[in-house]
C-alpha positions, 0 to 999 in steps of 0.5 A, spaced: 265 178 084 260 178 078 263 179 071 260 184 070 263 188 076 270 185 074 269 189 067 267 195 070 273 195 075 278 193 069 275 200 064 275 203 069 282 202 071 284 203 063 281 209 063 285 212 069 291 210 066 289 212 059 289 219 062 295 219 066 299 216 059 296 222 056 298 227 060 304 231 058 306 234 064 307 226 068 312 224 063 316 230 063 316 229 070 319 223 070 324 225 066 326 231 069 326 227 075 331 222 072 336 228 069 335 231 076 337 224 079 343 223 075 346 230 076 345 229 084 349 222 083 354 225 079 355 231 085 355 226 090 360 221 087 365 226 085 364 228 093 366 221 095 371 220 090 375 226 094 374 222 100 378 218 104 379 212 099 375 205 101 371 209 107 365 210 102 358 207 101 357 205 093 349 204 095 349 209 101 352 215 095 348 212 090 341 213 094 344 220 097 339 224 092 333 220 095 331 226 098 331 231 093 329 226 089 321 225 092 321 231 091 318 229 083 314 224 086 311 228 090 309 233 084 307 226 080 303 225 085 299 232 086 299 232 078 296 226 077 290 228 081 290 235 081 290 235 073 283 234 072 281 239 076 285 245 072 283 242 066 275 242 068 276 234 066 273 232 073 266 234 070 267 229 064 270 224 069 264 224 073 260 224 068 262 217 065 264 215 071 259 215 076 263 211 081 267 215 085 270 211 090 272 206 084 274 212 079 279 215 084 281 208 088 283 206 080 287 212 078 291 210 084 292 203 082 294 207 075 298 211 078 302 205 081 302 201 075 306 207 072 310 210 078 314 203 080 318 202 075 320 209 072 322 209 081 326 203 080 329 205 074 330 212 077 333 209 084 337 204 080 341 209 076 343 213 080 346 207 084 349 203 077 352 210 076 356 210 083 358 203 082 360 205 075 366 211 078 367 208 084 367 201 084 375 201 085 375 205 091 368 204 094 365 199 100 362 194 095 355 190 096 353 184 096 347 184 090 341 181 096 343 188 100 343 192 094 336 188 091 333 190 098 334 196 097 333 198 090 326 194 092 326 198 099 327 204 095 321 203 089 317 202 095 318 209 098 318 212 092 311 209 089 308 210 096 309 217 097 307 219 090 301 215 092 300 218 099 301 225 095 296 223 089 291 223 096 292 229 098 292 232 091 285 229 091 283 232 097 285 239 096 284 238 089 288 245 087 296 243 085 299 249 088 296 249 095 297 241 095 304 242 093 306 248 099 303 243 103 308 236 102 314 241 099 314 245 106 312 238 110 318 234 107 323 239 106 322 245 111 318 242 117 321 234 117 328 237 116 327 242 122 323 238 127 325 230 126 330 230 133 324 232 136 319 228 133 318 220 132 320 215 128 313 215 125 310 220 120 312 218 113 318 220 110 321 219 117 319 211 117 320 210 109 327 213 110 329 206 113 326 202 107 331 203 103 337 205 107 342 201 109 345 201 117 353 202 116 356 197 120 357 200 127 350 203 126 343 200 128 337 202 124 331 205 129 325 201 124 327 195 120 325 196 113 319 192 114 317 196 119 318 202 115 313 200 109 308 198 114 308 204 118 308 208 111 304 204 107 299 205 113 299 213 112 298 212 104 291 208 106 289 213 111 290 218 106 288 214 100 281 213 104 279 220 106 280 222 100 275 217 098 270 219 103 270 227 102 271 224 094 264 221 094 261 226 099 262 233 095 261 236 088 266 236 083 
């Protein structure tokens, strides 16, 4: 690669994540999903706390709340791509940039580099605050599971932000975009998942980051979960490119 295509490629991916810096509603987001985060934690180790003592799963209670949590990923996802077109800024963006493959691959790529760790941080909370009230009672953990997990867990998070941030750019309207992923995760997956495979994304990014109890034996390993996740990112993230390049802001 020429270095004149490097620097382009590194403006390109400083102006993305210049905007997303900028932009309120993404740190409110993430603040709101951290607040969020620490009073499901709270809920679900006062659950465990009133159950049978020794029988509880610091790491399992700690990562109950991954599935309200995404939820805020999800509106991250939307918003970072979506907010260019409420605003009328997309017109400004293609202007400046007119590289829409590069633009939209780079936004991603922002996208990541702020989502992994405010996921860490977020996900590692909630277990810290389990272990914290309940590391008297509790099942313990080994700190290799425990950093597989929290690894697992960011993975998740980071890869269903960026698979809604596609969806986000292929709608291009935020509220369509959110029904869409917000019914899929929440009403459709929870109704349908006995019927359906183990390979549609939530489903095989569930086993990321949550540990089989003993006397149970996980359907995908984790590897298998990131890849079968990290495969339907891609496929979205390259539609998204393709009806990007193809149509007008």
């Amino acid at each position: 690669m020429s270095i004149s295509s490097s620097k382009k490629i590194t403006k390109i991916l400083g102006a993305e994540l210049d905007k997303l810096v900028s932009l309120p509603l993404i740190w409110l987001t993430l603040i709101g999903t951290f607040i969020l985060n620490l009073v499901l934690a709270a809920a679900f180790t006062s659950a465990g706390l009133q159950g049978a003592a020794g029988t509880q799963s610091i790491l399992n209670i700690g990562l109950a709340s991954m599935g309200y949590l995404q939820a805020g990923f999800i509106i991250l996802g939307i918003s970072a791509t979506c907010s260019e077109y409420t605003s009328g800024q997309i017109r400004t963006t293609l202007t400046v940039i007119p590289w829409r493959g590069f633009q939209l691959s780079a936004k991603h790529l922002a996208l990541a580099v702020i989502t992994i760790p405010a996921a860490f941080i977020i996900a590692a909370s909630g277990i810290l605050y389990t272990f914290m009230m309940m590391r008297d009672t509790a099942v313990g953990f080994e700190i290799d599971t425990m950093i597989e997990t929290l690894v697992g867990a960011t993975g998740y998070l980071t890869l269903t932000t960026l698979l809604s941030a596609a969806i986000g750019a292929l709608l291009r309207r935020t509220t369509p975009a959110l029904v869409m992923l917000l019914g899929y995760y929440f009403i459709i997956s929870p109704l349908s998942r006995d019927f359906l495979p183990n390979y549609f994304p939530d489903t095989a990014g569930y086993y990321m980051y949550m540990p089989a109890s003993n006397d149970e034996i996980n359907v995908l390993t984790p590897m298998q979960g990131t890849g079968i996740l990290m495969l339907w990112t891609l496929i979205f993230i390259k539609v998204a490119i393709i009806f990007y390049r193809q149509r007008d802001a």
